[in-house]
N, C-alpha and C positions, 0 to 999 in steps of 0.2 A: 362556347358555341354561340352565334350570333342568332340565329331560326331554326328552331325544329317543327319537319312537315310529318305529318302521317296521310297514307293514301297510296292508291294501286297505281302500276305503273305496266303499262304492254306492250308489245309488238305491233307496232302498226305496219300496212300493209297499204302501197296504193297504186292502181294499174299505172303501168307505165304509157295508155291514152287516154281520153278522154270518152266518155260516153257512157252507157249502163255496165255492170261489171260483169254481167253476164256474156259482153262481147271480150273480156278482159284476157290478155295470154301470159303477160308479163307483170311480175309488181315490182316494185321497191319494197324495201321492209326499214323503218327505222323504229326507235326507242320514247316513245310518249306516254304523259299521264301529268294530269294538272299537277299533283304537290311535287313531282321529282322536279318536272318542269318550271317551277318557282325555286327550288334547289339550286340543280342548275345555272336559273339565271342571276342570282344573289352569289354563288362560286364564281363565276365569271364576273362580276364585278367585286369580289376582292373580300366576299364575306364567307366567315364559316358557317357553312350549314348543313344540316343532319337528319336521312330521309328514315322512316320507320314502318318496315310494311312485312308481307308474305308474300316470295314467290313460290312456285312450282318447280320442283327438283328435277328441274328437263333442260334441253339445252334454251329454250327462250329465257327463263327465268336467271341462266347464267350467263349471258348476254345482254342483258337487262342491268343485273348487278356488275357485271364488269364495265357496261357504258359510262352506268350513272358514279358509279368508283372514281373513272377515270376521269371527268369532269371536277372532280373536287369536294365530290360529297362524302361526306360520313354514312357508311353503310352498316354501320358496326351492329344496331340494330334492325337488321332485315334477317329475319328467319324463312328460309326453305323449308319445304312443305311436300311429304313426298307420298300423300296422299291427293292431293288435288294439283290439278295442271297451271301454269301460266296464262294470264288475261289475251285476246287477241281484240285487237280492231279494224278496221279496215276504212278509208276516208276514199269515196268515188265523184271523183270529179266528174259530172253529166255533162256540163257547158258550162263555160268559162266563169257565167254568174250561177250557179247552182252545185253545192256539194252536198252529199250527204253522211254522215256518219254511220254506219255499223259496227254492235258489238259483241262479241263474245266473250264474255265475261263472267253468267252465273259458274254461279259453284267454284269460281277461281280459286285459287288459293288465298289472293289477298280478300276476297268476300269472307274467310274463315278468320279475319283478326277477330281477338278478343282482349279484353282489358288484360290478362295475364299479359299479350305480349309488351307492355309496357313494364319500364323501369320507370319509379320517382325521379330517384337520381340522376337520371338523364336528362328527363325532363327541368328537371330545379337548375341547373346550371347553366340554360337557356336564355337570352334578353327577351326573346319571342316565340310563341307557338302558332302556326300558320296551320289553320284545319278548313276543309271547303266542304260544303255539302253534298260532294260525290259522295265520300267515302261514306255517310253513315244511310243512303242510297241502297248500299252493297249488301247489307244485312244486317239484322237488329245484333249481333254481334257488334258489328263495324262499327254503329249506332253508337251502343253500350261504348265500344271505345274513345272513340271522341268524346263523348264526354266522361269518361274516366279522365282523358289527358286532358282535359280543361279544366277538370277540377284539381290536377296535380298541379296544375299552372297556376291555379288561383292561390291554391295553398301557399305556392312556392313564390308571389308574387312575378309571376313568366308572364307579359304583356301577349294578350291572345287576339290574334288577328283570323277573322273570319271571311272566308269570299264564298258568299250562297252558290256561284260555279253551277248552276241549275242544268241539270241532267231529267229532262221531261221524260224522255223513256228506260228512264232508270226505275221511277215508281205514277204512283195516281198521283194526279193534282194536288187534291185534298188534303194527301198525307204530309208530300213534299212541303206544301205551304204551312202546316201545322210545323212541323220540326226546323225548317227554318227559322221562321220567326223565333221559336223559341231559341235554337243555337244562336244567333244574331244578337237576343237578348242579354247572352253569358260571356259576349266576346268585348274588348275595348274599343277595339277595330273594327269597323264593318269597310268591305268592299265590294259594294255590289255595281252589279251591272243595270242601266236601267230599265231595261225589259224584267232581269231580275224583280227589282222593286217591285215594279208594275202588278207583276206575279202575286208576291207577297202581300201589299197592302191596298192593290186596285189602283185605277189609273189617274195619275195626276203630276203633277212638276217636278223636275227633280229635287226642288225647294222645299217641299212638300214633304218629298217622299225621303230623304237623307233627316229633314226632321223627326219623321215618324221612326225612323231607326236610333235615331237621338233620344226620342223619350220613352223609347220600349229599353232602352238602358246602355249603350253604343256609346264610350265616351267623344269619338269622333266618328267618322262615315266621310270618303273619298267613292262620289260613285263615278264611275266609267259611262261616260257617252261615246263612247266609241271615236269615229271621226273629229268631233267636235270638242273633244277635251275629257275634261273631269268637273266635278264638282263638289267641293269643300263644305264640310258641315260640321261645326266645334264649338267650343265655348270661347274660342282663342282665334278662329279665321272661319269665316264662309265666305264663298266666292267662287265664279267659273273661273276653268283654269283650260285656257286654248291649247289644241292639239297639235298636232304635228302633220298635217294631213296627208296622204302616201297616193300618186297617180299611179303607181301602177304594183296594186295588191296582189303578191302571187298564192298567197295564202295564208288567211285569215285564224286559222283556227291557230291557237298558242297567244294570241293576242293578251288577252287579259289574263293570261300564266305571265305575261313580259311585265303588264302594267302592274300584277301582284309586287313581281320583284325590284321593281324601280324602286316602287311607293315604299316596300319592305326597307328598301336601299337607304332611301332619302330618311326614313326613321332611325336609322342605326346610325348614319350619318349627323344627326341630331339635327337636322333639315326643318325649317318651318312648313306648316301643312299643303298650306300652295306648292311648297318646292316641292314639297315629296311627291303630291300630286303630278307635276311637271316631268319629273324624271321618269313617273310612270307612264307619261304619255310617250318620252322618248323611247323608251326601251317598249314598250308594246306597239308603235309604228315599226319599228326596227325588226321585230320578228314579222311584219308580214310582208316584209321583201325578200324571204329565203323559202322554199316548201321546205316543211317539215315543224315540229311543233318548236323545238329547241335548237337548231340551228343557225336562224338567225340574231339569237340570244349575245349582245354584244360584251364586251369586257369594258373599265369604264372609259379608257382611252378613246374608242372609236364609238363609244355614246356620247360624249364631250366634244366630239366633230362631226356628231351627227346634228346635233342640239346647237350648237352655234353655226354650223353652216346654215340650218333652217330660222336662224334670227338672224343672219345675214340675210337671205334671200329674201324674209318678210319686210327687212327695212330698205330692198333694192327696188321692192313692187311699190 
């Protein structure tokens, strides 16, 4: 196994117009949630990886698991749950610039992991472990879990990749910023966002702020500027690394689940830090020209001419 993710995965749901959802008659329903969604995009270019969660013993949860299956991930550790239900979300697009997220989620099934639902073993035979700051959000359970698997990582020398993935109306401020930092501290990898940082250590450069994740213990940090690239922070490379920039966004959310699994990519790859950096920019532009979180999740053939067609374009301007 190349990455193993732990983390909830639900039913989204999104009107099929535009405007409050209270006018809403129709939805679509697809399959999202950050760690599948880094799964996923790491399957589709050509790596093994292996998602570890609870769903709810109803038809969402078996819907859920037959999507993510079918994609190419390792479900083998997903336990059903037939006490609590499946996660739901809902994404309402109000105006073309304006979305919001809602969720339904307490008490899910995957809010009930606990460190039992881990194997060592699984984990040890890993190159990577990929944990974001939703899941330990979910419950002091969930909590407990992540770093259970972090420590099974550490043991197992499993290089642990962490994206703080900040979920505000998941918990308080306060909390969120306290556990953070400390998961941040435990991980090798850090990939944060940098509104993320900002969060975390108060407001200042990306320079700055990839630093700070440096010497709270982060043997590298690649943070996501969104539009404008990435930015490199190591013993071995620091450096902006330019994006990929997208005219016409049809939907942003999954972004930085695409830039997880580039960068994921480009490590496995044995890729220097810029590059991995680089791939994460192509494959999280690439997801927000499809709706849906996973969707536009490319394989690496048609991330390889997405990426050189846009270094063509930039050497024709």
């Amino acid at each position: 196994m190349d990455v193993i993710t732990i983390g909830e995965s639900m039913v989204l749901f999104t009107p099929k117009t535009s405007g409050l959802m209270r006018y809403a008659g129709d939805y679509s329903s697809k399959v999202a949630g950050a760690e599948s969604n880094v799964a996923i995009g790491l399957a589709r270019l050509g790596h093994q990886a292996g998602w570890i969660s609870r769903l709810g013993e109803d038809e969402f949860g078996t819907r859920i698991h037959s999507f993510i299956r079918g994609e190419g991930v390792d479900v083998s550790q997903v336990h059903f749950d037939d006490s609590a239900s499946t996660g739901l979300y809902f994404k309402e697009k109000i105006t073309p610039d304006e979305l919001r997220v809602t969720y339904y989620r307490k008490h899910s099934a995957a809010s009930l992991m606990t460190p039992a639902d881990l194997k060592e073993a699984y984990i040890s035979q890993a190159a990577y472990l990929h944990v974001t700051g939703i899941t330990p959000a979910l419950s002091e359970g969930c909590y407990e879990t992540v770093l259970e698997a972090m420590e099974m990582a550490r043991r197992n020398r499993v290089t642990i990749v962490f994206d703080p993935n900040l979920r505000r109306k998941l918990w308080e401020d306060s909390h969120a910023r306290k556990v953070l930092r400390s998961l941040a501290s435990k991980a090798d990898v850090v990939l944060p966002g940098w509104e993320e940082a900002q969060f975390i250590f108060g407001e200042s450069s990306p320079e700055k702020l990839a630093s700070a994740f440096y010497e709270e213990g982060a043997s590298h940090v690649v943070m996501k500027l969104g539009k404008e690239g990435a930015y490199v922070y190591s013993e071995q490379s620091k450096g902006f690394v330019e994006g990929f920039p997208v005219n016409n966004v049809l939907d942003p959310v999954g972004a930085g689940d695409g830039f997880a699994a580039g960068c994921i990519s480009g490590m496995i790859d044995g890729l220097d830090w810029k590059a991995c950096a680089r791939r994460g920019n192509g494959v999280g532009a690439m997801a927000t020209l499809v709706e849906g979180d996973v969707e536009g999740l490319p394989d690496k053939g048609r991330l390889r001419d997405f990426m050189n067609q846009r270094d063509k374009d930039d050497v024709d301007r």
